[in-house]
TORSE-967787 format. One record per residue (C-alpha): z, x, y; residue number from 1; residue in one letter. Coordinates in nm, 4 decimals, always signed. Example, Ala and Ser with C-alpha at 12.3 -4.5 7.8 and 13.67 -1.06 7.14 Angstrom:
REM TORSE-967787
w, u, v, k, r
+0.7800, +1.2300, -0.4500, 1, A .
+0.7140, +1.3670, -0.1060, 2, S .
REM end
This chain:
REM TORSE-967787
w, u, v, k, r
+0.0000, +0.0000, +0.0000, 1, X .
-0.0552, +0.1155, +0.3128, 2, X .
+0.0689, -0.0762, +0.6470, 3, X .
+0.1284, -0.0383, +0.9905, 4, X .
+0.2444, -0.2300, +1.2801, 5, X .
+0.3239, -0.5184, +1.1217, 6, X .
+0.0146, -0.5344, +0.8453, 7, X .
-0.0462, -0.4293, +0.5368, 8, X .
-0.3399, -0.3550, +0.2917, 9, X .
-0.2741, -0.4206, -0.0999, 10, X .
-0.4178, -0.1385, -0.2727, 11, X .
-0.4551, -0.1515, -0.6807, 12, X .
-0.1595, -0.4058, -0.7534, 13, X .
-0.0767, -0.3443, -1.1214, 14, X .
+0.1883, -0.6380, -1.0849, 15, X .
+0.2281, -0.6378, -1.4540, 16, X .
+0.5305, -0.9155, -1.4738, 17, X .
+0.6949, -1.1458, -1.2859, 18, X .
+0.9390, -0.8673, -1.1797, 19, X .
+0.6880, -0.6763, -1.0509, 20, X .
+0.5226, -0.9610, -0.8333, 21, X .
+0.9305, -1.0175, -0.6807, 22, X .
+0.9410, -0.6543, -0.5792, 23, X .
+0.6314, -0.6531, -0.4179, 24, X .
+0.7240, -0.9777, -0.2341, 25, X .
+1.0303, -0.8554, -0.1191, 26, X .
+0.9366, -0.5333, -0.0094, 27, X .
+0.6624, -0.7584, +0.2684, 28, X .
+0.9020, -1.0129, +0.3869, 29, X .
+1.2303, -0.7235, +0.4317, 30, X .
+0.9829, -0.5045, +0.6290, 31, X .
+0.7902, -0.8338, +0.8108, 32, X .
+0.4377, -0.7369, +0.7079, 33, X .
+0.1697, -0.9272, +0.6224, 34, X .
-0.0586, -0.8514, +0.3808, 35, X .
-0.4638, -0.8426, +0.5906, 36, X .
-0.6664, -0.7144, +0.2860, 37, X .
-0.5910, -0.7047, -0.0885, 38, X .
-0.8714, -0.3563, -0.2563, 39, X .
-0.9460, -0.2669, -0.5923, 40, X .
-1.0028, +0.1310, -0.5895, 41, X .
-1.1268, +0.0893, -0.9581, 42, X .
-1.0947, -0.2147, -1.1913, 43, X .
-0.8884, -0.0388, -1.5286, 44, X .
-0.6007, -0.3149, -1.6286, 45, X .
-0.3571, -0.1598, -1.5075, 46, X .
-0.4343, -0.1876, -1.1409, 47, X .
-0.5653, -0.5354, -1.1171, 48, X .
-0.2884, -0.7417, -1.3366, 49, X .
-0.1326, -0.8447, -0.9710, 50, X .
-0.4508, -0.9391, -0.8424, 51, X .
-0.4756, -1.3251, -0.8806, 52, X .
-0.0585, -1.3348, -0.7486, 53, X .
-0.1510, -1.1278, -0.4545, 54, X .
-0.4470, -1.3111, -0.3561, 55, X .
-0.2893, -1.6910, -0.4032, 56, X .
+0.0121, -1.5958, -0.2317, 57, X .
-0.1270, -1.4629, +0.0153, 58, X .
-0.4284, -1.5978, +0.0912, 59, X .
-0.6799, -1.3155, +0.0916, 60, X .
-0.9815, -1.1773, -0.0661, 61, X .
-1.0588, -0.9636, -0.3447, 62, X .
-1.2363, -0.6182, -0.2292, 63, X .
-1.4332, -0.4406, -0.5055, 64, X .
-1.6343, -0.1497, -0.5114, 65, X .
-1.9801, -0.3289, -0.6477, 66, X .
-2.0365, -0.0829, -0.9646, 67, X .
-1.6844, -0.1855, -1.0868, 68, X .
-1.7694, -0.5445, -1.1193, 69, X .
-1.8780, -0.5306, -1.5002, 70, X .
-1.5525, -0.3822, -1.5356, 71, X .
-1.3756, -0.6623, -1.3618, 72, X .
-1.5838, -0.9058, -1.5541, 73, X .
-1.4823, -0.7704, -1.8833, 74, X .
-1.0980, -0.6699, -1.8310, 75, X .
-0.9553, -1.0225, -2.0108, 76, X .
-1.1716, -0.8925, -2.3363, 77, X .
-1.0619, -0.5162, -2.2943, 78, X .
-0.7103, -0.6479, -2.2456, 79, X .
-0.7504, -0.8282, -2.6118, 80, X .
-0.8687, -0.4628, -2.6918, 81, X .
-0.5410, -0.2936, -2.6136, 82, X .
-0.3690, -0.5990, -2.7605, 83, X .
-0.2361, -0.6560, -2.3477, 84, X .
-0.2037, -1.0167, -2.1835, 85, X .
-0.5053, -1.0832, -1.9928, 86, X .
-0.4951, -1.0208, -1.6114, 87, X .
-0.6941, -1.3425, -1.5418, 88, X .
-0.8091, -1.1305, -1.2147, 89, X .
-1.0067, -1.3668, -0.9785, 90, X .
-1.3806, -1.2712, -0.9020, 91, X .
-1.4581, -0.9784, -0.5974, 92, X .
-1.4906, -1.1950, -0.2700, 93, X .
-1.6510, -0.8798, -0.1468, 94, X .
-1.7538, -0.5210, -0.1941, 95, X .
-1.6607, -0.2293, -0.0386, 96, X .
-1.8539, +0.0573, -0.0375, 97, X .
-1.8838, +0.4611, +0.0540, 98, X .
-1.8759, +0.5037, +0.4056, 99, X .
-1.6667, +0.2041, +0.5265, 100, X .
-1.3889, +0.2242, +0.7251, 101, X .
-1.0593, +0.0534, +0.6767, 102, X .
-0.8383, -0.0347, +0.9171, 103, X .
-0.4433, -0.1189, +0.9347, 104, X .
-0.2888, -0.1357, +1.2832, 105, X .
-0.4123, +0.2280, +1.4299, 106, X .
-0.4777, +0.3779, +1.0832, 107, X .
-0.8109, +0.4383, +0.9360, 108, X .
-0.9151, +0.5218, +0.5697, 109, X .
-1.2508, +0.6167, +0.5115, 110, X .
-1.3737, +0.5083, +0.1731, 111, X .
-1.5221, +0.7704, -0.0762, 112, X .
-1.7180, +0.6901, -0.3871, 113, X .
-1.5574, +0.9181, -0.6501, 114, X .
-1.6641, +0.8018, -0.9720, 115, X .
-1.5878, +0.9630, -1.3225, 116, X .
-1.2816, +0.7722, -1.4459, 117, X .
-1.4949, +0.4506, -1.3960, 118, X .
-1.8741, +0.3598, -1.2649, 119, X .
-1.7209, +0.2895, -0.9276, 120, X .
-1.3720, +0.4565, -0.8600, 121, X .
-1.3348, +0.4678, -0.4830, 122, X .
-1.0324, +0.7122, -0.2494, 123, X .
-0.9324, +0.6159, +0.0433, 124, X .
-0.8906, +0.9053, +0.2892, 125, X .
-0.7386, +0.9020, +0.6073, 126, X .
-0.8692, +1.2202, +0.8036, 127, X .
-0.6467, +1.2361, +1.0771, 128, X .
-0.2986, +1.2109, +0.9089, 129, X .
-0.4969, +1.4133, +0.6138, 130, X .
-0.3967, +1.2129, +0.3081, 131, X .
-0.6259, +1.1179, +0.0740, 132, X .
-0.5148, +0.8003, -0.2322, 133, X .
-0.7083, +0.9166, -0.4779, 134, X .
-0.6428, +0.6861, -0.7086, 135, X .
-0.6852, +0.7714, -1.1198, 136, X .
-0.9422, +1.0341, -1.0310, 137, X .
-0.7043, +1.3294, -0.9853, 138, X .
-0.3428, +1.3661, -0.9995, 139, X .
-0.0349, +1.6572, -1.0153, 140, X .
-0.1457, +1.9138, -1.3067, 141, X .
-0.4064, +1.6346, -1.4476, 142, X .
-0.7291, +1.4300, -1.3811, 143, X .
-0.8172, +1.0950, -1.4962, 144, X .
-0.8712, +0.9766, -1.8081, 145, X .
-1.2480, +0.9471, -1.9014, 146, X .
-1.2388, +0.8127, -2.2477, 147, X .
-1.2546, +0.4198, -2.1385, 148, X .
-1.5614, +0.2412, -2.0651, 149, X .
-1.7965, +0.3735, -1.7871, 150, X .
-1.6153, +0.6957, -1.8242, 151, X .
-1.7745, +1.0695, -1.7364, 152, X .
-1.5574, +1.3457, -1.7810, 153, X .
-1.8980, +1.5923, -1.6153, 154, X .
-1.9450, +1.2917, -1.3596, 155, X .
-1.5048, +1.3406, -1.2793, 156, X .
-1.5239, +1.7008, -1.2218, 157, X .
-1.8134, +1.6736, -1.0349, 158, X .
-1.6662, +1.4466, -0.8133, 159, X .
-1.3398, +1.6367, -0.7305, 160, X .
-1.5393, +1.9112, -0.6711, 161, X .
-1.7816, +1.7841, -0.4669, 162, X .
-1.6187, +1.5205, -0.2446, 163, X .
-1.1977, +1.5939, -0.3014, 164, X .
-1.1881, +1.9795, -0.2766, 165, X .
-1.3935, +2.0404, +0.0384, 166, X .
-1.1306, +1.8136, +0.2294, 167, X .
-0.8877, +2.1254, +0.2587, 168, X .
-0.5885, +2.2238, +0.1028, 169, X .
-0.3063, +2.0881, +0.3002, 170, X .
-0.4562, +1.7120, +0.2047, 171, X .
-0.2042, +1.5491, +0.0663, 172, X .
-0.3067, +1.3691, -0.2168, 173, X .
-0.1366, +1.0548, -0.3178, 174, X .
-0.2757, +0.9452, -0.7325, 175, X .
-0.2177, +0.6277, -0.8329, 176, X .
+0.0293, +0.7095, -1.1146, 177, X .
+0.2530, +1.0182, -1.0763, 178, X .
+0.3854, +1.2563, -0.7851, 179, X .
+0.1854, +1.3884, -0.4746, 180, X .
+0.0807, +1.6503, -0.4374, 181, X .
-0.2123, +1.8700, -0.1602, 182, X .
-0.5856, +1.9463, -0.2815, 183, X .
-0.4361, +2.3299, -0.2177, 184, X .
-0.1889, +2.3383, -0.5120, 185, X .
-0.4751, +2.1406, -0.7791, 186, X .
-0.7348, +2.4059, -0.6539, 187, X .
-0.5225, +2.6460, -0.8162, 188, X .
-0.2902, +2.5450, -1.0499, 189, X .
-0.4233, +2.2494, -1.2060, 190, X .
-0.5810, +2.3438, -1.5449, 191, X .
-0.9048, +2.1350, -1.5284, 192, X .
-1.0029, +2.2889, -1.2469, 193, X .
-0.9943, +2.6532, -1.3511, 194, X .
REM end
């Protein structure tokens, strides 16, 4: 999530249970934001189960990048895959794509396509407060997984080297599962990248 003067933007939320979906709630009403855009960096389980809550509660639409929507269309069958409950995700209401610019009070993310762990995976990376949410495509000693569907272990390492590496070592990078950590320390300590 990221948010700023009173507004916030949902960003992959893997509400899993109903615990979940009460944390997230309370978090927005104790801090008085309100949720202006709800973004799917990718479309694995595990980062869209809180999609339908977040959009019905609070009234907003589903933002996609456009090559993940086979993967949104299929996640209830690859849930009975993985023997999970089915997310029951509502459809994209819209796409959004390399290049576009996201805004939350004064902050701006610019949108990267970094695919690799899926067809579509996009960061988000904010160039003046140089942080980048990367996501599942790289993360403290590791990368993403590339074994799932639409899944490119060349295409991943291709992308962190051509688009998340050239941003400069003190980026901070924040994954989507796991610590932070800066583009500086992965350049040289994390073992894919060697």
């Amino acid at each position: 999530m990221v948010y700023e003067a009173g507004e916030a933007i949902i960003i992959d939320p893997g509400c899993f249970d109903d615990s979940e979906k009460e944390r997230l709630k309370a978090f927005l009403s104790q801090e008085q934001l309100r949720p202006t855009r709800l973004i799917n960096t990718h479309c694995h389980l595990d980062h869209i189960y809180g999609n339908a809550f977040v959009k019905e509660t609070y009234n907003i639409p589903l933002e996609i990048p456009p090559d993940e929507e086979p993967m949104l269309a299929s996640a209830d069958s690859m849930a009975t895959a993985f023997g999970a409950p089915a997310p029951q995700s509502p459809a994209a209401d819209h796409y959004i794509r390399e290049g576009d610019r996201v805004k939350v009070g004064n902050t701006e993310l610019e949108v990267l396509l970094t695919p690799g762990h899926s067809p579509g995976h996009i960061a988000l990376f904010n160039h003046e407060q140089s942080y980048i949410l990367s996501a599942d495509v790289l993360f403290q000693g590791g990368i993403g997984r590339t074994d799932l569907p639409g899944g490119s272990y060349e295409t991943l390492l291709s992308t962190i080297r051509q688009k998340l590496l050239p941003l400069g070592d003190d980026v901070i990078v924040y994954p989507g599962h796991g610590p932070a950590t800066t583009i500086g320390a992965e350049r040289h300590q994390n073992p894919f990248l060697q």
